[in-house]
N, C-alpha and C positions, 0 to 999 in steps of 0.2 A: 535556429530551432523552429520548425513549424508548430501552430496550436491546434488546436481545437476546439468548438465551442462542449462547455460540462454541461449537458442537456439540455433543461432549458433554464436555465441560468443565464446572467447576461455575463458568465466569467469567462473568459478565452484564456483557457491552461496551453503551457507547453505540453509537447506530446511525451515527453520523459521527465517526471517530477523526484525529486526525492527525499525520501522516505527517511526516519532519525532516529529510531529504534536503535543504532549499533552506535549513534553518539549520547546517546543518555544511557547505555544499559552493557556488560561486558559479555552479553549472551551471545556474540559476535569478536567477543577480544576485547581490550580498552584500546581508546580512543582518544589521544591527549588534546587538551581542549583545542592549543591552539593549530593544529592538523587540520579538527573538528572548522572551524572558524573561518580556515585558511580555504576547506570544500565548500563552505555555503558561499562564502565570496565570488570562488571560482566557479560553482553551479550558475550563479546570476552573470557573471561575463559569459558563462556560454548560452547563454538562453533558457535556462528554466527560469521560470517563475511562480510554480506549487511546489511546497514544501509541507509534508506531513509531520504529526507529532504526535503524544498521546501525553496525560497526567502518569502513563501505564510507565510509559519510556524513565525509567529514573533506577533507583535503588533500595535496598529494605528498609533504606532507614529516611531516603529524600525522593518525594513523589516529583515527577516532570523535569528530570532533571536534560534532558532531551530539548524541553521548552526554553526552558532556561537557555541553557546551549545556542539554540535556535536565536533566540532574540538578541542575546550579545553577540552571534556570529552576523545578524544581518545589520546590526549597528544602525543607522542613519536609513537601511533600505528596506528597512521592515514597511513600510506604508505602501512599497510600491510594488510587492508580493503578496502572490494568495498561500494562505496557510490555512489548512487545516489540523483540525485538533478533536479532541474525542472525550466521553464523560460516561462513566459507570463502573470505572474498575482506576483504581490508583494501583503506583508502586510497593506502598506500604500495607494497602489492601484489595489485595486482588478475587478474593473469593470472598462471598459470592458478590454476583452484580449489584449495583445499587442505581437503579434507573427511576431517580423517583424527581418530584418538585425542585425537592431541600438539594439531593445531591446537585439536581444539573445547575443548579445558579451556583452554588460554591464553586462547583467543578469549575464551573464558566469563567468566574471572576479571579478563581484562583490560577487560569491557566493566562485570561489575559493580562496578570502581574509576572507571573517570568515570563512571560512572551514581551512584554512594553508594550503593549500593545491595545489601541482601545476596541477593538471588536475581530471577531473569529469568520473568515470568508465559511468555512464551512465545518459543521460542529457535527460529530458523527457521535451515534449510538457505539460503545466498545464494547462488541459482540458479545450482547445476551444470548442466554443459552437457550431461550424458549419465550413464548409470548405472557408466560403466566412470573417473567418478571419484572413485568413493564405497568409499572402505577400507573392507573389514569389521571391522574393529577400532574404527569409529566409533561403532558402537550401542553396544557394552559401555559406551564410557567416557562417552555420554550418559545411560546408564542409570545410572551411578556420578554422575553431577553432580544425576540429579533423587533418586537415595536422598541425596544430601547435602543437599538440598533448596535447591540452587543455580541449578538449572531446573526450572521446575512442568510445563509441557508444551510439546511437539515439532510443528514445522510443516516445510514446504516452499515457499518462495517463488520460484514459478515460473518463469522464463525459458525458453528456447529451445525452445516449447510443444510442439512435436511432437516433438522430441526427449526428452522428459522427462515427458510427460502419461502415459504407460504406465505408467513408473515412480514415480510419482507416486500412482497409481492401486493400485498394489499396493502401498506403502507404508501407505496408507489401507485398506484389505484387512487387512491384516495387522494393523493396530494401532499400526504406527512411529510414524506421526505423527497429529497431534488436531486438525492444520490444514492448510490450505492459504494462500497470497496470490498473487492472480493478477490480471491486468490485465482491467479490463472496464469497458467505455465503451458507448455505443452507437456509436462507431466503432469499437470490435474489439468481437468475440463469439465470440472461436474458443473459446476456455477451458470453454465452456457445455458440455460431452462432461463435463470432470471437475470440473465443479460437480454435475453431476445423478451422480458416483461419490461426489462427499463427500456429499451427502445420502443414500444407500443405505446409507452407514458411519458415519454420524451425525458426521460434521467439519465442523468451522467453516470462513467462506469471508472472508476479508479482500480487498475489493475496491479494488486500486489502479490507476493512471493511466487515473480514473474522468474528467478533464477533457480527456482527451487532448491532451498536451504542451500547454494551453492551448489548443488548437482551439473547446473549447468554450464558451470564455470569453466569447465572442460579441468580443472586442478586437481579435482577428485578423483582416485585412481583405485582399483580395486583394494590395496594394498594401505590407503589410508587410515590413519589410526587419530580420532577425535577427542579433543582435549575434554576429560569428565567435567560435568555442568553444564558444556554447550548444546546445544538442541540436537546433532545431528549425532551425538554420542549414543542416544537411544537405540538404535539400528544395528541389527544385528550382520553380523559379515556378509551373509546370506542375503540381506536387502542389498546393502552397500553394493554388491556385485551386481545386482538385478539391476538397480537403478545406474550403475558408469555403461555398463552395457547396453541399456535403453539410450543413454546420453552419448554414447558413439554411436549409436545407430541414427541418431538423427544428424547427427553430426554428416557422418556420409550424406545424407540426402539434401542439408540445408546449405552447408560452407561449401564455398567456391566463389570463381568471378571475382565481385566487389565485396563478398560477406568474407572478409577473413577469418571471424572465428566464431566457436560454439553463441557464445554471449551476444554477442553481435546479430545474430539467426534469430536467436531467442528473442528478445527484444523487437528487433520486427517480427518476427510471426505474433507475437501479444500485438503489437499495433494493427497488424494486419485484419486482427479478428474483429467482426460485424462488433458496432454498439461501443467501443473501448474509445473514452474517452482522451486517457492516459497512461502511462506504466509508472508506476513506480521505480527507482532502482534504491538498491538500501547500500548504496558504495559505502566506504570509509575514505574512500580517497579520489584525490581530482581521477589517477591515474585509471580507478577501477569505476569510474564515471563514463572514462570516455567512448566505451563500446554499446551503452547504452545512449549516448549522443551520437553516436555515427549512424548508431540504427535508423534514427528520425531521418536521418538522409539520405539513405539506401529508397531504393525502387520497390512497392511491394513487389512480394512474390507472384509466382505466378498460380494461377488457380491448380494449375497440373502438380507443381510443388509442393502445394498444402494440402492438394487430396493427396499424396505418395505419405506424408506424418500423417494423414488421416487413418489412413490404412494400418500406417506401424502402432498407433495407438491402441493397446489393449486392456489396459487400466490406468484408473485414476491412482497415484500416491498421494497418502496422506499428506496433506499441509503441514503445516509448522505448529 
C-alpha cells in the first residue's frame, strides 16, 4: 500500500483508508461484529493504516457504536494506527449540530473511551450546516484538548457544501484546521474549488462517498429495487436509471488492461485527482475491500483518459 503525506501533518496515511459508518450503523445492512473485526484485522495486513469513525456511526438508542467496534476490532494495534473521529452531532442526537466547548471535550473523551484509546490523530467538525453554528468558545477548548495531547490535529468534514465551503476555506487560511473530508466521486465534483484551497494552505484531503452510494459498484442495475430505510431508497426510478447509465458510460471509458472493473477505475480516478490525500472506502468486507486496494497499485491514468470523464461529466449528483 503506498502513502501519502495528510498535508502538513507529520502523518503518512495509506492511500486507501476505511471508513466505519456501515460497521456501527444498518444504513448499509448489519454487520456482524465479528466480520466487522475480522476487516479491520485484514485492513492492517494489507496496508492501511487510517481508519475513520464518527460518535454519529451508532444507533437511536447507542451513540459510536462504530468506535466501539473499531477499538475491539484493532485490539493490541490501536497505538499503531491513525484514527480519526468527529464531534457535533451523535447517534441518539443528531439534530441540530452542537459545535460548542462543553460538547467537543465530552465528545472527545467520550470517543477516546470506546476507542481505548488515549488520544484522536485527527478530530473533525461533523458537518455543520453553516458558520452561525459554530461557538466561539470552541477553538479555546480544542486548543486545551490538543496541549493535552488528546487530539493531534483539527479537520472539517464537509457537508452542505455551499453552505460551508467559504467557511471552510478560511478555517484553512487561518490555520484552525489541517484537514478537510469531502465527498468526491466522479459523480459529484463540486468540492474541487476547496480542494485546490487546501492545497494553497498545505491541508490534507480525505476523500469520501468516493463509490457513490454504491452507484459505482457496477451491482446497481436499472431494475434494482432498495431495501426502505436505506439511503439509496430515496431515488426515484427516474434517477436510478440516470445515474447506472452514467456509471456504464464511464465504465466504457475507464475499465480495461490492468483496471478490471467499475470500483477499481473509481478509486484511482479519486487518487488520481490533484490535492487527495486519501480515499476512503466504506467496505463491509475483506472481499469488497480489495478493489479499492488494487487501485493504489494500478498506474494513474492518463491525462487523455481523465479529460474523455471530463467531457462525459455533466452534473454533479447529490451526496449521501
Amino acid at each position: 500500500m503506498k502513502t501519502r503525506r495528510l498535508g502538513r501533518t507529520d502523518l503518512q496515511v495509506s492511500e486507501i483508508g476505511l471508513g466505519t459508518w456501515a460497521l456501527g450503523s444498518s444504513v448499509y445492512g448489519d454487520v456482524e461484529q465479528a466480520a466487522s473485526e475480522a476487516l479491520i484485522q485484514g485492513s492492517i495486513e494489507k496496508g492501511i493504516n487510517f481508519f475513520d469513525t464518527a460518535p454519529l456511526y451508532g444507533s437511536k438508542t447507542e451513540d459510536g457504536v462504530a468506535e466501539t467496534v473499531l477499538g475491539a476490532g484493532l485490539g493490541s494495534r490501536k497505538d499503531g494506527v491513525i484514527i480519526s473521529t468527529k464531534f457535533g452531532r451523535t447517534a441518539t442526537d443528531v439534530m441540530p449540530g452542537r459545535f460548542t466547548a462543553k460538547e467537543a471535550r465530552q465528545s472527545c473523551e467520550a470517543s477516546l473511551r470506546r476507542l481505548g484509546r488515549d488520544w484522536i490523530d485527527l478530530l473533525f467538525f461533523h458537518s455543520p450546516f453553516g458558520p452561525s453554528e459554530i461557538d466561539d468558545g470552541v477553538w479555546a477548548e480544542l486548543e486545551l484538548l490538543q496541549s493535552e495531547g488528546k487530539v493531534r490535529s483539527l479537520g472539517h468534514s464537509v457537508s452542505m457544501y455551499a453552505d460551508t465551503c467559504e467557511m471552510s476555506a478560511e478555517w484553512m487560511r487561518e490555520r484552525k484546521i489541517d484537514a478537510i473530508q469531502v465527498v468526491l466521486s466522479p459523480f459529484n465534483r463540486e468540492t474541487r474549488p476547496l480542494i485546490d484551497a487546501a492545497i494553497r494552505t498545505d491541508c490534507g484531503v480525505v476523500a469520501r462517498e468516493c463509490m457513490a452510494n454504491g452507484f459505482l459498484s457496477g451491482m446497481i442495475t436499472h431494475d434494482t429495487v432498495f431495501p426502505q430505510g436505506s439511503l439509496n431508497a430515496r431515488y426515484s426510478r427516474e434517477e436510478i436509471s440516470e445515474r447506472v447509465d452514467y456509471a456504464e458510460a464511464l465504465k466504457e471509458v475507464l475499465v480495461g488492461g490492468k483496471v478490471r472493473n467499475l470500483p477499481e477505475a473509481t478509486y484511482r480516478w479519486v487518487l488520481d485527482q490533484a490535492g487527495v490525500s486519501l480515499a476512503l472506502s466504506g467496505a463491509k468486507s475483506l472481499v469488497e475491500l480489495e478493489d479499492s486496494i488494487r487501485a493504489s497499485q494500478l498506474s494513474s491514468f492518463s491525462d487523455s483518459l481523465l479529460e474523455r470523464c471530463e467531457v462525459l461529466h455533466q452534473k454533479d449528483f447529490c451526496p449521501a
